[in-house]
Each structure stands twice: as C-alpha cells, then as structure tokens.
PAMINU-377530 format. One record per residue (C-alpha): residue in one letter; x, y, z. Coordinates in pm, whole numbers, plus 50000, padded with zeros to 5 digits. Last residue first. Layout:
N
AXYZ ...
This chain:
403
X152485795591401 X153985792691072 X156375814690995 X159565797291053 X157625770990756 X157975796990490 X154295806690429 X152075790990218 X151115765990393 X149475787790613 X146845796190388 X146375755990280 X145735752490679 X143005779790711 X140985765590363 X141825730690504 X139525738490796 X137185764990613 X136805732890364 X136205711490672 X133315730290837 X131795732590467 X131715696790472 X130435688890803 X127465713090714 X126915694090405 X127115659490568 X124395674790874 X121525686490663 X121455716590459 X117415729290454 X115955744190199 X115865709189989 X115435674190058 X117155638289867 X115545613790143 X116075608890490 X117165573890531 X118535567190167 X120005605690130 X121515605390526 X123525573490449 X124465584690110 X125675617390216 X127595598790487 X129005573790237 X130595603289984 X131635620390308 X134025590290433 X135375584490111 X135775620490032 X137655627590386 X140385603190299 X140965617789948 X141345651590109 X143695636190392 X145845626490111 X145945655689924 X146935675390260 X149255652890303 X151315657089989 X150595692189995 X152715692490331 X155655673890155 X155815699789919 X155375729290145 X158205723890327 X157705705690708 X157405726091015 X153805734691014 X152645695590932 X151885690491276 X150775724191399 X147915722591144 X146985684791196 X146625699991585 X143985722491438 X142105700191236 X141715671991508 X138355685491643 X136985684891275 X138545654691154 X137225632091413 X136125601591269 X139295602091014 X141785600391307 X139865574591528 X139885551791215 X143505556291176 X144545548391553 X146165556791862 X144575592291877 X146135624891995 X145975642991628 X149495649791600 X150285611891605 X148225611891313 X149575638391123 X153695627691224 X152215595691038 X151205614890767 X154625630390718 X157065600490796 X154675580490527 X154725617090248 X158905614790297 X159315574090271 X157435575489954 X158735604589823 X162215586389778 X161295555089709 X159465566889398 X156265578689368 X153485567989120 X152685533589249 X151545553489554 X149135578389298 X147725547589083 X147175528289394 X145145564789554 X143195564989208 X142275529989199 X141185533089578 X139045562989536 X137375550489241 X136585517489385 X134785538289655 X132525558089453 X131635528389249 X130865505489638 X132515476989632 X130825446589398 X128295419889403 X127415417789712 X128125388989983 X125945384990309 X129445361990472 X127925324590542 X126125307890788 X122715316590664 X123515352790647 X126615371290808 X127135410190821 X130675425090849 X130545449891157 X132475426091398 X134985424691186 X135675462191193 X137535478190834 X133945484290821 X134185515191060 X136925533290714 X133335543490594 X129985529790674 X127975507490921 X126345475090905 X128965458790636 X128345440090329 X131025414390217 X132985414389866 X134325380289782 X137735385289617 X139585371889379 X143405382189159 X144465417089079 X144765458689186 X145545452689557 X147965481489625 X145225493089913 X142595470889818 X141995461290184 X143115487390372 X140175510490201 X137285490790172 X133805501290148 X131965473290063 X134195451890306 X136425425090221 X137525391490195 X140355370389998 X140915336190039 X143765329689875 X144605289889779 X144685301089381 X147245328889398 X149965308089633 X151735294089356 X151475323989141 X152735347989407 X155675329989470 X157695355889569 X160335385889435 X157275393089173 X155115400689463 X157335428989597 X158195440689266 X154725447789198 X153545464089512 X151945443489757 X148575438089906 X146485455090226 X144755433590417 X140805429890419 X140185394890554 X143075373990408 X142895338090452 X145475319390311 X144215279390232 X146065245490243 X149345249490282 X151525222490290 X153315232490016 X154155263790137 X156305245690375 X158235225990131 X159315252589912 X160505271290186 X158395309090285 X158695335590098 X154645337489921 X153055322790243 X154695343190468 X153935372090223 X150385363590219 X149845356190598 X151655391390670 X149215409090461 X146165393690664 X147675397990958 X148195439990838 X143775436690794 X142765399590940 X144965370790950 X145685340190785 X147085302790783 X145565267190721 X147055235790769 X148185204490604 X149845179990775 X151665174791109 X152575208591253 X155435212691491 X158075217791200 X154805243691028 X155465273291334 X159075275791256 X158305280490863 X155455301890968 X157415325791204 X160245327191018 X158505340990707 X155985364390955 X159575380891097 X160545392990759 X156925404790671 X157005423691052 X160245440290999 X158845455090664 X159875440990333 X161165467490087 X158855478989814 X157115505390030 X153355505090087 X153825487490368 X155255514790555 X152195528090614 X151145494890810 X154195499790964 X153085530191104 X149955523191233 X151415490691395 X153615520491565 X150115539291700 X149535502591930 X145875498191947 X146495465391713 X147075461991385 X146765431191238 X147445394591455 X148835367391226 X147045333791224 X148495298191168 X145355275691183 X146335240091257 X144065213091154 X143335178591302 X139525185091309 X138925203191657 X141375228291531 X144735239391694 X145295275091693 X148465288191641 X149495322791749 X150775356291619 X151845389591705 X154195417391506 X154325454991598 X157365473091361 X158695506091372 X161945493391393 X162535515291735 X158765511791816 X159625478791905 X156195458991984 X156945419592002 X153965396992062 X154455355692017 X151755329092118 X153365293591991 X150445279392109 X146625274592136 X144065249892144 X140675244392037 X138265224592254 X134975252492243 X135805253991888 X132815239691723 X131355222591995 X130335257792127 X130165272992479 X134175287392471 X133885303292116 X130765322892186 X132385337692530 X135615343992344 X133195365792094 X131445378492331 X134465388892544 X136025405592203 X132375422892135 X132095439292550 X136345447892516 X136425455492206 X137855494492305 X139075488492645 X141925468592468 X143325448492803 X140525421292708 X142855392992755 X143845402093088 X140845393693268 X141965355893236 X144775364293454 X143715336393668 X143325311593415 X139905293393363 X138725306993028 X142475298892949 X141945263893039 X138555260192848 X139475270792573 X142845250692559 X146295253792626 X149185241292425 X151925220992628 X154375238392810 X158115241392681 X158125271592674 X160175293092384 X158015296292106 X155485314192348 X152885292692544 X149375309692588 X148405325292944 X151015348593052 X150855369292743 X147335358392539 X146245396092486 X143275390592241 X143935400991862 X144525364291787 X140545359691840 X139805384191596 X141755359491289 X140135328891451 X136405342691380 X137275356391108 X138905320490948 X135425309391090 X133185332590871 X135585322990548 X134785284790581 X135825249390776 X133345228090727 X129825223090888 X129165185791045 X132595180091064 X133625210691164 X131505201591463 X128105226791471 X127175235991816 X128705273591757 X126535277991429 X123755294591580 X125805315991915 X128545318691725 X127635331691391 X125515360191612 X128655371091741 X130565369791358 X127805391491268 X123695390891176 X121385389390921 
C-alpha cells in the first residue's frame, strides 16, 4: 500500500481513458489547489488563456508554489508526479482566485482544472496555514452561511458559463464543505450539470442549513471520503454515504491527504471509523446541535482566542502539543467568565480523548498490553490532568484574579 505519491508514480501513465476518473484523483486535484498559483494561474479577471502543467512547471516564479514550508517536499512530489504522467501531465488551470480577509473572518481559494478528457474539475481549496481559515472553519458550525459558502455559490455558477458540459467539482476538508453548499445553492441549471461532488473529509451542515438547499438533489452525486479517525469530516455529518479510508498515522494527522493509504489504484477502504472515535463525534454533534446561536458564537470566539493563544497557525499543531501549550491556554481563557471557560475546557477534553484513545492503541498493538511499568500515553495523561487540574483551579476565581 501506498499514498496519493505512490498513486502517481504507478497510475500516472494511465489516460483517463484507459483508467477513469475516481476518488484517488479527485485527491489528487483537491491537494493540488492548495499550491500558491498567484502570478502564475489566470484569476477571473485576465484575460489570458489557461496554463498548463508544463507551463507553470516552467514559470519563473515556479518556486512560489510551495510558499507552505510545511508540504513543501510531499506538495513538490505530488506536482512532480502530476507533471511526468499522461494522466494529467496536460491539465490546465484557470480562474485561480485567493482572498484572505481576516476582517470577515473568511479565507476562500479556488481554481479550475481542465481534464485531459473534456472535463472541468471545479475544486475549492480547505484550510490553509492561514489561523483565520481556522476560524471560519469554526464558524461553520453556525446556521448562517459563512463568507466563504456565499462566495463558493458565485464562484461555481461563474466558473460553469465557461464550462461546456458536465463537470465535476470538490475539495478537500473546508473545500470539501464549500463544494457541497455550492452545489446545494447554486441555479437550477448549473447544478444540473454536475456530475459528481467530491468531498474528502469536510465538515457538513446543520439541519436548517441543508434544508434551505437542495440537499436531496445533490445527495446521490456525493462522493464522500474519510479517514478512520475523522474528526472534520463528520463534524455535523450525521446522514447519507461514505467510504471510510485507512490512514498511516493516527489522530486529528489523518485529516492529511498524503497519509490516506491507496491499494491497487484505489482508496484501502475499511469497514467502519474507529468505535471510540464515532463516539466522540456523535457526542460532540449532539453537544453543537445542542446550543443555540447564542452560545455558539460565545464557545467559537473562545476556542479560537485558545488557539491563537497557543502560538500555532493551525488545529492539528494545537492538539500535538498540548503539554507545552497548556500554560498559554491558561492565560487565554483567564479573562473570560467561568461559563464560557468550561465550555472550552470540555472541548479541549474531548479533543485530547480522541487523540489519547489512538495513542494507547498505537503503543498496546506495537508493544503489547504490559504491566509495572507506565509507558509514554499514561504518563502524557497524567501530565495533562495536573494541566487542566491547575487551569480548572483558576477557573474558579473571578476572572481579575486570575494571573
């Protein structure tokens, strides 16, 4: 078994004719769009022709499209896979848009990617390293349409005028989200024309949010993917399909692409995600759908003040490095009542029992169930409890008091 890289480099030579169209490829496209295209890929705007593969491979900012340091060896593999294959070594790409305004607390990016088979692929970026793409991915969770499900309507309805045909659209984690609702708002006659919606392990929708669309339309041409251990993915995701993908590594790292495992040109499927982890995510929907508008809005503001407190630019960052974080989570969530800071206390408690349940489970299957000795998970735990043992003490103090 292998990943999306390895995909590449045996399937690469296949046409789509040859090999169709499937869920590994839609992932493929879906990490591409997380590249930095500005410069290099036409916006809505320009009037230049779509670039291809090989022209952007050749363009003298080509460097640029690696600006995340983190992906930078597995997103230049990845380009590097696409470039040398038949498969989509002649794609092309335009309509590139990327807007960050941390005023509307919204990041939104997409591009189209012209197939070697006649197709379009309309694919919506997910979060990025920006921290405000963290945010409105919290935000999501409200019943009002954030800036970047607005935007992702106009997008594909402007996007599908220069499309002949049917074509596919998508996106991976908050893309993935954005390709639904696009999908589910967008006219009549556009949605028509769709084809497929790939979504590889985005959040979903509250009720009234899909109940405002066309949800039942659109049901049957989802293509829904995610990891054992999801957590972004079934967040307020509680019906229709989806094809359940093992992962390499464990916790909140599968939310990765380039962790998912491929076999035999497809996605290594399983039957189900993980008991422990289904539990977790029924009981966090269950707890969201719980509060109103009101406490919504107040426990988002709070754990996002949490994360930005912690000095990292992203969620998986946050919840790798609970232990050197714990203190600056303290000073964060000092000035707030006591309420609001039980509210995100619970929720970085159900966040820390994902990730522990999988670490003990790691450590059990390679080292086996031993006893005398505590091994690393249990000492990481009881480093934590003191933690939130410290915090919950100060929490009960008026907040002037807190130091």
């Amino acid at each position: 078994m292998g990943t999306i890289l390895d995909y590449l480099r045996e399937y690469g030579d296949y046409s789509l004719e040859e090999k169709p169209f499937g869920d590994v490829d839609s992932l493929v496209i879906s990490q591409l769009s997380y590249l930095k295209f500005e410069g290099i890929v036409p916006g809505p705007e320009e009037a230049r022709a779509p670039v291809s593969i090989e022209e952007i491979a050749a363009h003298a900012d080509y460097d640029r499209l690696y600006a995340d340091e983190r992906y930078r060896k597995d997103n230049t593999a990845l380009f590097t896979g696409i470039l040398n294959g038949r498969r989509f070594g002649k794609m092309r790409l335009w309509n590139y848009v990327n807007l960050i305004e941390p005023e509307r607390e919204s990041q939104f990016s997409a591009v189209v990617c012209d197939l070697s088979d006649g197709r379009s692929y309309v694919v919506f970026r997910g979060t990025d390293e920006n921290i405000v793409g963290w945010k409105e991915d919290l935000n999501l969770a409200f019943s009002e349409p954030v800036p970047g499900q607005r935007r992702s309507v106009l997008y594909l309805e402007e996007a599908a005028r220069a499309i002949d045909g049917g074509f596919y659209v998508g996106g991976h984690s908050k893309g993935g989200n954005f390709a639904v609702y696009a999908a589910m708002h967008c006219a009549p006659e556009v949605r028509e024309r769709i084809e497929r919606i790939y979504d590889h392990d985005g959040p979903g929708f509250r009720p009234e949010v899909k109940a405002r669309g066309a949800w039942q339309e659109i049901e049957g041409r989802i293509h829904k993917t995610v990891p054992r251990s999801s957590l972004v993915g079934m967040l307020l995701y509680s019906d229709g399909d989806y094809r359940v993908v093992e992962s390499k590594t464990i916790g909140l790292a599968q939310h990765n692409p380039y962790t998912w495992l491929v076999k035999e040109g497809d996605f290594r499927i399983v039957d189900e995600i993980r008991p422990g982890r289904k539990f977790v995510d029924q009981t966090l929907n269950e707890w969201i759908l719980s509060l109103d508008q009101a406490k919504m809005h107040i426990f988002v503001d709070a754990l996002y003040g949490v994360v930005q407190a912690s000095e990292t630019d992203n969620l998986i960052d946050f919840t790798a490095h609970w232990f050197q974080s714990i203190q600056k989570i303290g000073r964060a969530i000092g000035g707030v009542d006591e309420e609001t800071a039980g509210v995100v206390m619970q929720i970085m408690r159900a966040l820390f029992e994902m990730i522990s349940l999988h670490a003990k489970e790691e450590a059990q299957s390679r080292l086996g169930i031993h006893s005398g000795r505590k091994n690393r998970w249990e000492m990481q735990r009881e480093k934590f409890e003191e933690g939130m043992a410290q915090l919950e003490s100060r929490l009960k103090l008026h907040p002037s008091e807190r130091k």
